[in-house]
py3Dmol code that shows the C-alpha trace and the ligand (Angstrom):
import py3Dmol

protein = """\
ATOM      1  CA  UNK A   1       0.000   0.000   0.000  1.00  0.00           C
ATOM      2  CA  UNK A   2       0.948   3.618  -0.772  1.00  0.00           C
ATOM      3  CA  UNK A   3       2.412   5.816   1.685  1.00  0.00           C
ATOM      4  CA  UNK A   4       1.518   9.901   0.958  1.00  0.00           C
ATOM      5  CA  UNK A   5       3.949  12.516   1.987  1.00  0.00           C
ATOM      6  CA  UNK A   6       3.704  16.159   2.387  1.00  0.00           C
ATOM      7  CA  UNK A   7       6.429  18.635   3.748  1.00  0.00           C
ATOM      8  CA  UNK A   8       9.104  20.438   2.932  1.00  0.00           C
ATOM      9  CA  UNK A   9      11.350  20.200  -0.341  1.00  0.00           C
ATOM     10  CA  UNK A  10      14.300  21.904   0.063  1.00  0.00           C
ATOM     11  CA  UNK A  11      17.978  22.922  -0.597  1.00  0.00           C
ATOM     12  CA  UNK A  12      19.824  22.771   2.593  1.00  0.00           C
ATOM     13  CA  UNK A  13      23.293  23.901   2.929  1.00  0.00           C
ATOM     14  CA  UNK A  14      24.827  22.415   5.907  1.00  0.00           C
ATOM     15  CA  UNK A  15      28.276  23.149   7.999  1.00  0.00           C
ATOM     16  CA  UNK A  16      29.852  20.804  10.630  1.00  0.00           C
ATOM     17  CA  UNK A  17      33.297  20.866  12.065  1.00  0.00           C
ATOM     18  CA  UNK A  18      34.626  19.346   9.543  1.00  0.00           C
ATOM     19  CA  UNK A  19      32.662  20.365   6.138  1.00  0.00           C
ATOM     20  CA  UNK A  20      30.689  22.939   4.319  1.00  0.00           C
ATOM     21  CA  UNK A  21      27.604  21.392   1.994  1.00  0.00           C
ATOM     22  CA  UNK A  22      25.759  23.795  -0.035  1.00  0.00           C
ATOM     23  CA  UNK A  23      22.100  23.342  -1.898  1.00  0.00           C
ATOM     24  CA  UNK A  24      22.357  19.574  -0.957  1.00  0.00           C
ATOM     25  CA  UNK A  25      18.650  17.884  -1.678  1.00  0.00           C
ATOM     26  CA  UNK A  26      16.491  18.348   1.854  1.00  0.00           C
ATOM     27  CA  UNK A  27      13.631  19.241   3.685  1.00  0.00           C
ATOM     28  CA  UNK A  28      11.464  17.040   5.800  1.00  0.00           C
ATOM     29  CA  UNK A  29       9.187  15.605   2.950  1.00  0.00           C
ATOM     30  CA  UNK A  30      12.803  14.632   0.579  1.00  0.00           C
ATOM     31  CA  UNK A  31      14.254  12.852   3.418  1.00  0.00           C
ATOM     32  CA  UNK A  32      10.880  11.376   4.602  1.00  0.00           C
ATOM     33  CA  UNK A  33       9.639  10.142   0.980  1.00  0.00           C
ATOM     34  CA  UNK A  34      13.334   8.510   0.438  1.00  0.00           C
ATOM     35  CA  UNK A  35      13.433   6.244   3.723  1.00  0.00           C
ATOM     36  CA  UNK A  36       9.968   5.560   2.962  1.00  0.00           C
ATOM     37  CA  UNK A  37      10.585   4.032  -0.598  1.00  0.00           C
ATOM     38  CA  UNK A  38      12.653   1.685   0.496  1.00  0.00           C
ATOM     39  CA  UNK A  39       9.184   0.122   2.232  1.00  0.00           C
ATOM     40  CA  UNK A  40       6.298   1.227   0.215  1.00  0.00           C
ATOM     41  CA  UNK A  41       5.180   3.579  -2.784  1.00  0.00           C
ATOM     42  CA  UNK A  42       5.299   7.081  -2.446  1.00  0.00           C
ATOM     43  CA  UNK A  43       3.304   9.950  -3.319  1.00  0.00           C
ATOM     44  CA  UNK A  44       4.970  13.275  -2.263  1.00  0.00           C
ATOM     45  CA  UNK A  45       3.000  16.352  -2.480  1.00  0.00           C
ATOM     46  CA  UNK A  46       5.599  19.294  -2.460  1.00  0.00           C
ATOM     47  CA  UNK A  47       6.496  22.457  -3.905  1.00  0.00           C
ATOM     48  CA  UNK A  48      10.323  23.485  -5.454  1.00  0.00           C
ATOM     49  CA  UNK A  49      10.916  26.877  -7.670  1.00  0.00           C
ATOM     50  CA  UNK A  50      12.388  26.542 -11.155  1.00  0.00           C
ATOM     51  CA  UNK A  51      16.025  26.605  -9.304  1.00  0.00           C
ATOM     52  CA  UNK A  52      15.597  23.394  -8.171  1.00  0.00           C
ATOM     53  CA  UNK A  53      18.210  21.176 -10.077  1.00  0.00           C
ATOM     54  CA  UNK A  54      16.942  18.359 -12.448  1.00  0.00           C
ATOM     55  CA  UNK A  55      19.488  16.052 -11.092  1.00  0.00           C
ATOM     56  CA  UNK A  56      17.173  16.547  -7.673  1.00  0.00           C
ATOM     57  CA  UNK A  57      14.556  15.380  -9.436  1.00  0.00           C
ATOM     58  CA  UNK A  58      15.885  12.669 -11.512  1.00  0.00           C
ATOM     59  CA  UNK A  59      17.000  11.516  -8.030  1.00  0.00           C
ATOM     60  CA  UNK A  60      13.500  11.296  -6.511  1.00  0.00           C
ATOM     61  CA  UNK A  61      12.715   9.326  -9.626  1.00  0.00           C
ATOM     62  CA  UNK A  62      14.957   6.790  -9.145  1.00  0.00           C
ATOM     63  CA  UNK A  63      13.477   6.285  -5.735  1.00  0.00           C
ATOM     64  CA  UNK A  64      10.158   5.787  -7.508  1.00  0.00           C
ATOM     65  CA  UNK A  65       8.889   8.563  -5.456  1.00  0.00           C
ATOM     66  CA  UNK A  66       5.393  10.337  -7.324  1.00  0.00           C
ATOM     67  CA  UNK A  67       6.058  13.589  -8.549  1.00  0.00           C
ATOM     68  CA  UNK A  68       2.262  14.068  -9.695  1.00  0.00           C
ATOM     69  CA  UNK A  69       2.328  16.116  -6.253  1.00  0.00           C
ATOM     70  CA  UNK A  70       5.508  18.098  -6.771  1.00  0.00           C
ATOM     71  CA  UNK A  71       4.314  21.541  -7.844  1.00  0.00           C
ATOM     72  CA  UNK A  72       7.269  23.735  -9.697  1.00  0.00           C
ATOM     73  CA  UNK A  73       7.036  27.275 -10.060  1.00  0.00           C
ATOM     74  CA  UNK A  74       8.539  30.610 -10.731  1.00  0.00           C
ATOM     75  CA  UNK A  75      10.975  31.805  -7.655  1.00  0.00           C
ATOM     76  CA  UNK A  76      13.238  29.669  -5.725  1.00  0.00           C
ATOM     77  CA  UNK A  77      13.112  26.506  -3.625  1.00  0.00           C
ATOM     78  CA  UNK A  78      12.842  26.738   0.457  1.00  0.00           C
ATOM     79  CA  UNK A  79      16.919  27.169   1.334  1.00  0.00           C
ATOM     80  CA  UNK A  80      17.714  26.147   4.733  1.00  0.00           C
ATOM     81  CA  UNK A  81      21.340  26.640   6.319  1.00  0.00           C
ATOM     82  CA  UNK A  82      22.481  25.118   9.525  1.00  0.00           C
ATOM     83  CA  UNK A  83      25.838  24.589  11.596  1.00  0.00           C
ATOM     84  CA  UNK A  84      26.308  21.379  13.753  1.00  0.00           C
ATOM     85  CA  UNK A  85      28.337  21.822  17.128  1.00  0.00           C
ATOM     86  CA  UNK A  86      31.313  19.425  17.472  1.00  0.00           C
ATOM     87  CA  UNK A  87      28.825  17.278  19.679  1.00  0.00           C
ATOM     88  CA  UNK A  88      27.299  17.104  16.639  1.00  0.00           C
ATOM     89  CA  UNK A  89      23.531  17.345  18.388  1.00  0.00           C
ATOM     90  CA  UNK A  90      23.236  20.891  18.881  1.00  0.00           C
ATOM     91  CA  UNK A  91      22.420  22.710  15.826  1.00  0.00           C
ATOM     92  CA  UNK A  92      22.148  26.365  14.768  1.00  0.00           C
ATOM     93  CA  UNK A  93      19.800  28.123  12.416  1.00  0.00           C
ATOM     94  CA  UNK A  94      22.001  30.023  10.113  1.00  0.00           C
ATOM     95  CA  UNK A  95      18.972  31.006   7.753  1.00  0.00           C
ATOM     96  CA  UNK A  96      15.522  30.108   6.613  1.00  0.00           C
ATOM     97  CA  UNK A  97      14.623  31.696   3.616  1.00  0.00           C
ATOM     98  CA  UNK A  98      11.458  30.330   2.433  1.00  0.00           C
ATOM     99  CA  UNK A  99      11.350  31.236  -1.727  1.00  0.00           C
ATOM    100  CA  UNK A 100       8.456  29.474  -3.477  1.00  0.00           C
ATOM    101  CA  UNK A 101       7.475  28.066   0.179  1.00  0.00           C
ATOM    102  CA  UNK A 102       5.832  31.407   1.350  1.00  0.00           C
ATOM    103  CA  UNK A 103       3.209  30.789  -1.240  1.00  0.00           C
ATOM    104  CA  UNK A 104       2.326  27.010  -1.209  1.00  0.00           C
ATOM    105  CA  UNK A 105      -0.873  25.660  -1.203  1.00  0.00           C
ATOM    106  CA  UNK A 106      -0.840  21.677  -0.752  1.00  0.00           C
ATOM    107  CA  UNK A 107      -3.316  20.277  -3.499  1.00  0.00           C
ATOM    108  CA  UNK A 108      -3.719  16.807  -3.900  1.00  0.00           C
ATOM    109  CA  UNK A 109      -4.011  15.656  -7.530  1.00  0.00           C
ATOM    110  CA  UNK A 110      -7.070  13.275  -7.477  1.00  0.00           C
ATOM    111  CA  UNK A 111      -5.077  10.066  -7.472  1.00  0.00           C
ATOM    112  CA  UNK A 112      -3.203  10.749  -4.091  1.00  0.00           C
ATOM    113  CA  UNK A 113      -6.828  11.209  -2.389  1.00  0.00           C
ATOM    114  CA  UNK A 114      -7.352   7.724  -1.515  1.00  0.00           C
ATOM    115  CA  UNK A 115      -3.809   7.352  -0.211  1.00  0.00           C
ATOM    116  CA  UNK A 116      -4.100   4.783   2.771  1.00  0.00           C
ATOM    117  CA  UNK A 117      -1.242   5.956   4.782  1.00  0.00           C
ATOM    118  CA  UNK A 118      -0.391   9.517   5.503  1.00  0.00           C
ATOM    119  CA  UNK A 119       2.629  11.693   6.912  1.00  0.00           C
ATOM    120  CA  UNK A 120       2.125  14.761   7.493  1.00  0.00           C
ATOM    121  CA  UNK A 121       6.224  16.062   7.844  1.00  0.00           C
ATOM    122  CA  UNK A 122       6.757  18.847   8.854  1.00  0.00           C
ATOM    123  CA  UNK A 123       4.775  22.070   7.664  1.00  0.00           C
ATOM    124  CA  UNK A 124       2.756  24.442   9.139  1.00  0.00           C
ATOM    125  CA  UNK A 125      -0.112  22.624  11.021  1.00  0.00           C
ATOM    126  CA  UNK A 126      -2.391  24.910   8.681  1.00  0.00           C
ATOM    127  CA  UNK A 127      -1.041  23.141   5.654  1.00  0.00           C
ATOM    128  CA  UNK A 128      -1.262  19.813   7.453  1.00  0.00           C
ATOM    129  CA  UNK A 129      -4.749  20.484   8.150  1.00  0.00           C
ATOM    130  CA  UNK A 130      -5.539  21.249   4.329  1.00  0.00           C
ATOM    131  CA  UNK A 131      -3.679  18.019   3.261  1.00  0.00           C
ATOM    132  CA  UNK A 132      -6.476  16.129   5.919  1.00  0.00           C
ATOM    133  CA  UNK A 133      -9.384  17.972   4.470  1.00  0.00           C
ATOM    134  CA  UNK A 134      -8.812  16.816   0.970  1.00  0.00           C
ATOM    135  CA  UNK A 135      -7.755  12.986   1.729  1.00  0.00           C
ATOM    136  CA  UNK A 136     -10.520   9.987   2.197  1.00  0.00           C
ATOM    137  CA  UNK A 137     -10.411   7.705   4.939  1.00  0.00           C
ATOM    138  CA  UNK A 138      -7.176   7.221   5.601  1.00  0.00           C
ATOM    139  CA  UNK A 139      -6.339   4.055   7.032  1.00  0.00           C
ATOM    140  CA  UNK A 140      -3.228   5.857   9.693  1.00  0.00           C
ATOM    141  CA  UNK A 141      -2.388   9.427   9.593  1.00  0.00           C
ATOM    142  CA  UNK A 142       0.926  10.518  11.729  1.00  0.00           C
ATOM    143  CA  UNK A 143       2.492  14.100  11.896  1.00  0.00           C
ATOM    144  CA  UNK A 144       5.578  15.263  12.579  1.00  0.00           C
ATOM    145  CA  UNK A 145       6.464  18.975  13.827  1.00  0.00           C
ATOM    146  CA  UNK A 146       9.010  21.646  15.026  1.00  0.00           C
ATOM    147  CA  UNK A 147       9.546  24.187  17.759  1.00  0.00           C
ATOM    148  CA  UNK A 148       9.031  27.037  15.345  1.00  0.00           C
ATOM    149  CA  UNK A 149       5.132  25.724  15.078  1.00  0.00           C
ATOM    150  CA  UNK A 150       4.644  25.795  18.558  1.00  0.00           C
ATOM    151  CA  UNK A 151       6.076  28.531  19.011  1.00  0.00           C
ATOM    152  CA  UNK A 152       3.649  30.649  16.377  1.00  0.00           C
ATOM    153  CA  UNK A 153       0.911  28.590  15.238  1.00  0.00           C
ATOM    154  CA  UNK A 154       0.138  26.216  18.776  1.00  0.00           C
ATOM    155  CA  UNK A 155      -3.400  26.407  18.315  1.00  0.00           C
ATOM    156  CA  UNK A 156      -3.118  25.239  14.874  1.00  0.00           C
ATOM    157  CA  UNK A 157      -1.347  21.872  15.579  1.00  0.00           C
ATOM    158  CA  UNK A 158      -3.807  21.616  19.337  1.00  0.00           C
ATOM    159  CA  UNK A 159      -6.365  21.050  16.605  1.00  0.00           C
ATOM    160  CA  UNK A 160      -4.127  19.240  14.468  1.00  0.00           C
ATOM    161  CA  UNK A 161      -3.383  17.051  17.185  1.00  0.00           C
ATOM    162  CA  UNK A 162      -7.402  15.884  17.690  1.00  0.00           C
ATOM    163  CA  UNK A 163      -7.088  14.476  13.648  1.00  0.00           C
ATOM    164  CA  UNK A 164      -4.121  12.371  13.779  1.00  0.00           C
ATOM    165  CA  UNK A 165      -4.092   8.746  14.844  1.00  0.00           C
ATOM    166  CA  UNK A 166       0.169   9.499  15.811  1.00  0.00           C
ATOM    167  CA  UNK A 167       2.058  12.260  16.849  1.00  0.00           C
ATOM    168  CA  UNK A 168       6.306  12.579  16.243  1.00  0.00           C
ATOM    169  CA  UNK A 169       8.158  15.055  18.146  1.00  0.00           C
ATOM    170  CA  UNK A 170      11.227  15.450  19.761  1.00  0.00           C
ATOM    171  CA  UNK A 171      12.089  15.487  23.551  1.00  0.00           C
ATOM    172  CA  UNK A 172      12.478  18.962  23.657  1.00  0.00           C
ATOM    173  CA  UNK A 173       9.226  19.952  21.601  1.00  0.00           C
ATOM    174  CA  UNK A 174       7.445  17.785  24.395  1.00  0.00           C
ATOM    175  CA  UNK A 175       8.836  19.623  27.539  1.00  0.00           C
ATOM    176  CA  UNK A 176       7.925  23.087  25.161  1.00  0.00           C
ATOM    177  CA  UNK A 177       4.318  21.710  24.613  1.00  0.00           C
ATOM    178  CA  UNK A 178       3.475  20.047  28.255  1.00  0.00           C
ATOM    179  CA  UNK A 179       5.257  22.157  30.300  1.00  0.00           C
ATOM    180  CA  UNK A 180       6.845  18.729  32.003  1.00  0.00           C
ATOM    181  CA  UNK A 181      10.447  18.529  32.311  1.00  0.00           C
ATOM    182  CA  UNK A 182       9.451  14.475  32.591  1.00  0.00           C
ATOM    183  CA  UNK A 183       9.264  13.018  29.271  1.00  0.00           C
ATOM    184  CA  UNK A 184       8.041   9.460  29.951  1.00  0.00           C
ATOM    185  CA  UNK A 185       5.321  12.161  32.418  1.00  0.00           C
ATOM    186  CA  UNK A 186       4.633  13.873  29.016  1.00  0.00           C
ATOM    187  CA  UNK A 187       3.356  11.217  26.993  1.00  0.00           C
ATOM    188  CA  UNK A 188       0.173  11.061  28.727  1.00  0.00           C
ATOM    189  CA  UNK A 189      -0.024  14.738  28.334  1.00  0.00           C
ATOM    190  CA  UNK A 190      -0.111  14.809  24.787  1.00  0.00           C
ATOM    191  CA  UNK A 191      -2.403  12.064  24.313  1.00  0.00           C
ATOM    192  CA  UNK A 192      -5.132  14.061  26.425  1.00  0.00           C
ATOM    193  CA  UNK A 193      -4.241  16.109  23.321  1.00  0.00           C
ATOM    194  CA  UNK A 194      -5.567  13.402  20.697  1.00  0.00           C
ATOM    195  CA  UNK A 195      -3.358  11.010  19.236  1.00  0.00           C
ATOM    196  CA  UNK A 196      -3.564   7.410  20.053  1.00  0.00           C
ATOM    197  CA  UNK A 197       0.073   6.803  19.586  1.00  0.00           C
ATOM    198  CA  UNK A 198       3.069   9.157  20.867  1.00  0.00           C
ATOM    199  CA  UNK A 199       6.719   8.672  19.731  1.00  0.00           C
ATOM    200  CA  UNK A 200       9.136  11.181  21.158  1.00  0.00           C
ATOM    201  CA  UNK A 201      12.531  11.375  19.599  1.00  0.00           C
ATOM    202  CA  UNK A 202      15.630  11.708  21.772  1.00  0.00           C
ATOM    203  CA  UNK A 203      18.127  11.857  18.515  1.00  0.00           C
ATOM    204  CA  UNK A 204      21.094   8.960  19.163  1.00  0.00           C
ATOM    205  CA  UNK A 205      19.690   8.127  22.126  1.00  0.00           C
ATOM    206  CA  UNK A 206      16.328   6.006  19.946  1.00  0.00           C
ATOM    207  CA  UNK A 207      12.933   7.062  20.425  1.00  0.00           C
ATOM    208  CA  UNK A 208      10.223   6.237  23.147  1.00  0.00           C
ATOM    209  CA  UNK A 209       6.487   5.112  22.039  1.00  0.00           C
ATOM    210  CA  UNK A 210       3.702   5.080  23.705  1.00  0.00           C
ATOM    211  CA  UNK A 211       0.278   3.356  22.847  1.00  0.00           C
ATOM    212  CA  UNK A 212      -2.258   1.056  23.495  1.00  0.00           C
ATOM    213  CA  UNK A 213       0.184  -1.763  24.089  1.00  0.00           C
ATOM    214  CA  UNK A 214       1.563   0.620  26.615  1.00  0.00           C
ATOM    215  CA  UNK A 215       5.534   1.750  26.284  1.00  0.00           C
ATOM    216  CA  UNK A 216       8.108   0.619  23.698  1.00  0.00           C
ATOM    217  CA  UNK A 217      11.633   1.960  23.874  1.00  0.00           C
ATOM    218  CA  UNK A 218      13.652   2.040  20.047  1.00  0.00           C
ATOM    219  CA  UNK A 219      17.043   2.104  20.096  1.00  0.00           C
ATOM    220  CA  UNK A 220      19.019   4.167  17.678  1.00  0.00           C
ATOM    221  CA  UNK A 221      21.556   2.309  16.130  1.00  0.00           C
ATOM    222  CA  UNK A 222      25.111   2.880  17.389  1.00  0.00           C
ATOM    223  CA  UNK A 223      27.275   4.454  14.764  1.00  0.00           C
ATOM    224  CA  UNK A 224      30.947   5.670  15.028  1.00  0.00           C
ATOM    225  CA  UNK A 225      30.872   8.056  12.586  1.00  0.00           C
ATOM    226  CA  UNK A 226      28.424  10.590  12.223  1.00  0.00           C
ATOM    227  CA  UNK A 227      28.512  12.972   9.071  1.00  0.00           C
ATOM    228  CA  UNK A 228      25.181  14.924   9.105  1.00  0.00           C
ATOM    229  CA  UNK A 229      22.182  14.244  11.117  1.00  0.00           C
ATOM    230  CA  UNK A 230      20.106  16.465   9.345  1.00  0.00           C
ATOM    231  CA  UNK A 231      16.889  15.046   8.377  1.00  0.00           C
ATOM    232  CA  UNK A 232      17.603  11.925  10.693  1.00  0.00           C
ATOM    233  CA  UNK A 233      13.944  12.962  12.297  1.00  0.00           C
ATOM    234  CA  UNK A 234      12.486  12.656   8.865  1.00  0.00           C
ATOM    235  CA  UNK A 235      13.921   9.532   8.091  1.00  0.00           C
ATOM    236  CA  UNK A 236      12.859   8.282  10.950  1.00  0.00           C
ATOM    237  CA  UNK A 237       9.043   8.427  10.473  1.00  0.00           C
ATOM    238  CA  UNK A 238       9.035   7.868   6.891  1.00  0.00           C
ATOM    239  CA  UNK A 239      10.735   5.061   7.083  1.00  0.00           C
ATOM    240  CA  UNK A 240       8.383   4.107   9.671  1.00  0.00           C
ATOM    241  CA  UNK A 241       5.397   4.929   7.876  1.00  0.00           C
ATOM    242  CA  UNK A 242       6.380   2.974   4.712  1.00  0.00           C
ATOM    243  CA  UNK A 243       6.952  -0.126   6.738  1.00  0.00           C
ATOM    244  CA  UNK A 244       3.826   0.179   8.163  1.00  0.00           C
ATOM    245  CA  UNK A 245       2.371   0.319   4.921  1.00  0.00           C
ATOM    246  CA  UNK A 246       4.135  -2.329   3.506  1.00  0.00           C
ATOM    247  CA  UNK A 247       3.312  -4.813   6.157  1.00  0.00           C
ATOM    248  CA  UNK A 248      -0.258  -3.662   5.829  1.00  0.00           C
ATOM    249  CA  UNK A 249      -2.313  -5.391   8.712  1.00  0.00           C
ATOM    250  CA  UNK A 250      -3.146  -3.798  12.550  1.00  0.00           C
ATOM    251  CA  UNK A 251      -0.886  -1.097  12.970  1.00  0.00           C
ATOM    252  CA  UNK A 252      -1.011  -2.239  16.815  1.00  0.00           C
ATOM    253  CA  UNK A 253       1.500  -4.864  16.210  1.00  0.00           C
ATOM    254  CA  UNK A 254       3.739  -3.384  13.772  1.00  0.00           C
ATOM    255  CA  UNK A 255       4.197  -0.121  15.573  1.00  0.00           C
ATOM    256  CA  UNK A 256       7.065  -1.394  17.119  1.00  0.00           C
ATOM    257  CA  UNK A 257       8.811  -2.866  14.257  1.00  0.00           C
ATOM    258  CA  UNK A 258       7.998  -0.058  11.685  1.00  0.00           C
ATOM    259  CA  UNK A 259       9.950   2.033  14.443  1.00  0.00           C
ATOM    260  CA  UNK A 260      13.434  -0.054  14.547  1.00  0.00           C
ATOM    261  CA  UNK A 261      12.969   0.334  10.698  1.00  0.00           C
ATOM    262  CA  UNK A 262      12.850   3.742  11.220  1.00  0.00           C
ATOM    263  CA  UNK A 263      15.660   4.409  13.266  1.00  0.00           C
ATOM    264  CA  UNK A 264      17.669   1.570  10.479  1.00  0.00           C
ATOM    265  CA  UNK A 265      16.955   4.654   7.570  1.00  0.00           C
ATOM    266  CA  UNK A 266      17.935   7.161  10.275  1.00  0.00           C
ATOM    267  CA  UNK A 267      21.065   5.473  10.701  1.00  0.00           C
ATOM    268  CA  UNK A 268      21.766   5.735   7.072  1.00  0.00           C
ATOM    269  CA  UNK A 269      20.764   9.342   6.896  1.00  0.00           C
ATOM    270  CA  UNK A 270      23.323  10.428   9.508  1.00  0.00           C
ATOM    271  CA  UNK A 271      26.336   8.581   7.430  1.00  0.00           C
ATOM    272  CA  UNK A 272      26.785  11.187   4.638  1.00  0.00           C
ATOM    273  CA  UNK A 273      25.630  15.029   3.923  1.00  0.00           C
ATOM    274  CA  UNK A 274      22.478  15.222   2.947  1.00  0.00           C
ATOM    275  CA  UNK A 275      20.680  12.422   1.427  1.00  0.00           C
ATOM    276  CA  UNK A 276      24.338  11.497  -0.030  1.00  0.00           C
ATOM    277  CA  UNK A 277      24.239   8.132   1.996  1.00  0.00           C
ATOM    278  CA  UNK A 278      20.878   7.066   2.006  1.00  0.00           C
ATOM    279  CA  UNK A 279      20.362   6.938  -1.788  1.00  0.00           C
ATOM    280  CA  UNK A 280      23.055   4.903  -2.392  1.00  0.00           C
ATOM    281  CA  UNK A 281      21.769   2.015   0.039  1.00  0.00           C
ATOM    282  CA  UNK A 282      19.427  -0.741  -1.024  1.00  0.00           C
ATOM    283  CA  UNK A 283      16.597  -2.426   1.087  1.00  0.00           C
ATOM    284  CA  UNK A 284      19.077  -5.445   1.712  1.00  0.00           C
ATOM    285  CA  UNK A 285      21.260  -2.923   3.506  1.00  0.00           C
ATOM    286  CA  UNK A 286      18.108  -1.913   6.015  1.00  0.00           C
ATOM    287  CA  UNK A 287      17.023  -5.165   6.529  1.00  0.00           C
ATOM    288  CA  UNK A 288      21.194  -6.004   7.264  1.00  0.00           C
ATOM    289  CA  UNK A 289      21.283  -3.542  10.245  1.00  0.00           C
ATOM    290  CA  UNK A 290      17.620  -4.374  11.519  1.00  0.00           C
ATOM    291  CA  UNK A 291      19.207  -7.494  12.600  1.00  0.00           C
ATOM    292  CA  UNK A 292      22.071  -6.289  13.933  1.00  0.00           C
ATOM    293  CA  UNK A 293      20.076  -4.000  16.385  1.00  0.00           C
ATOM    294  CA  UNK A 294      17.763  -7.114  16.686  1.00  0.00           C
ATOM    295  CA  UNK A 295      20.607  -8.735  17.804  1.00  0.00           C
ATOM    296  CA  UNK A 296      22.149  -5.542  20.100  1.00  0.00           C
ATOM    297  CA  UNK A 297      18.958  -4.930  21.966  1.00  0.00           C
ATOM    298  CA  UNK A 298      17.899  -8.575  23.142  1.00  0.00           C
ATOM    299  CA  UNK A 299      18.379  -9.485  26.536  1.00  0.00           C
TER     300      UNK A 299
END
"""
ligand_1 = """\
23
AMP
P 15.519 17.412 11.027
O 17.008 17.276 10.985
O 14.811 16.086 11.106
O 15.064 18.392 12.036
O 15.050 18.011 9.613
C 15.826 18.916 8.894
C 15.092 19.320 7.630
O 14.019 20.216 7.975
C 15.996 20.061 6.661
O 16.158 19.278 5.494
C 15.281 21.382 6.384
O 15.208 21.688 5.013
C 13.906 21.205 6.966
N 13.399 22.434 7.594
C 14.099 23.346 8.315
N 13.293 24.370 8.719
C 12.047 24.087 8.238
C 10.763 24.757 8.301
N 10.609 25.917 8.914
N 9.704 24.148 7.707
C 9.857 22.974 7.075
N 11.028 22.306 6.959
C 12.112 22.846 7.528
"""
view = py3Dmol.view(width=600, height=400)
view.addModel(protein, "pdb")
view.setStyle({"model": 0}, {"cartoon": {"style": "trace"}})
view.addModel(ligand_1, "xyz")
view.setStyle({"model": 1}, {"stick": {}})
view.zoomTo()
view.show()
């Protein structure tokens, strides 16, 4: 089954200690659709301006990733620049500037409306809302967000929150939106707020869900060498989602599996700049390390 994706489609230019990256492929829909096509058919639903390169696209292609959603227009693409801290967690904002972006209006083209599984990456909750008015009967809808959004559009996503069977956010975002310095105290916070199932991201230390089959910790998978994290959020709950979808079934008992998938891709995002890393992996190579961390976490 098909996964749809909305969010961002950027060019990111990226700085760590030791490199400089400019206009790399990013934004949260890019990295989210690629992890996700390793699992499942995509349908991305995304706007670029006629800067965007064709090698960007032809990229996305290879990934089978729809483009049928992929509106290009006059301007330029959503640029995003950040610099990594040696600890290579803490990032910095260098610039947002938001091009073609400032004007996007997320319609879906009639065969993306009966798209069974949904990710809603991260976008303004407004836009997230419009993608939800237009789709029929989903079959699991999760959303992913950012401080920025509760920072200027909270009631927005508190609405958001009530049409989503999942909610992704990171550790931080949940102490900002509960006011509880407790994370594991937060989850039941923010499903008073709506969703059913709550993941919280805590970056390379794995992710923490909580649903009906109460609490299920995800490891991230240990890596020596980290390049870039950027997008490792994104990759995280698309691949995620497209397992989900690909395994089709109750959602109940796959939750947990779709999530070590999930933090496989992120592992893969984190090796190289950009998506450099991740598009040059095949399926084999996720289903390789899934074991591995099968084999890391058992006790
Ligand atoms: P992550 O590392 O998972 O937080 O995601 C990083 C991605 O988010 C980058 O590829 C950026 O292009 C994208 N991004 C940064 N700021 C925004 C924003 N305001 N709205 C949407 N996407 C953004």
């Amino acid at each position: 089954m098909s996964v749809l994706i909305v969010g961002s489609t950027a060019l990111d230019s990226i700085k760590t200690p030791n490199a400089e990256n400019p206009r790399l492929l990013g934004g949260s829909a890019s990295h989210a659709a690629v992890a996700a096509s390793f699992f499942a058919p995509v349908n991305l639903v995304g706007i670029v301006g006629d800067d965007f390169p064709t090698a960007y696209v032809s990229l996305y292609r290879r990934h089978k990733i729809n483009l049928d959603g992929l509106q290009t227009v006059t301007g330029k693409t959503f640029h995003w620049s950040g610099e990594y801290e040696v600890n290579m967690n803490n990032r910095r904002t260098l610039a947002t500037e938001l091009g073609v972006f400032e004007t996007f209006n997320p319609n879906l083209p009639e065969s993306y409306k009966k798209t069974p599984y949904v990710l809603l990456a991260n976008i303004a909750p407004a836009l997230q809302h419009h993608v939800l008015d237009q789709i029929k009967k989903p079959k699991f809808v999760v959303a992913d967000t950012m401080d920025l959004w509760l920072n200027i559009a909270l009631p927005d996503l508190l609405k958001l929150l009530k049409r989503i069977d999942a909610f992704v956010l990171n550790d931080s975002e949940a102490r900002q939106l509960t006011e509880e310095n407790n994370v594991v105290k937060s989850l039941a916070k923010i499903h008073k707020m709506g969703p059913k199932y709550v993941i919280i991201k805590k970056g390379e230390h794995g992710a923490i869900l909580s649903g009906p089959k109460g609490l299920f910790i995800s490891p991230a998978f240990p890596l020596e060498n980290v390049i870039d994290p950027t997008g490792a959020g994104d990759s995280f709950v698309g691949g995620m989602i497209g397992y989900l979808a690909q395994v089709g079934g109750n959602v109940d008992q796959n939750i947990r599996r779709a999530m070590i998938h999930g933090s496989v891709a992120a592992s893969f995002c984190c090796e190289g700049f950009g998506l450099n890393r991740t598009t040059k992996i095949k399926a084999a190579d996720i289903t390789r390390r899934v074991k591995q961390l099968e084999k890391l976490a058992a006790f």
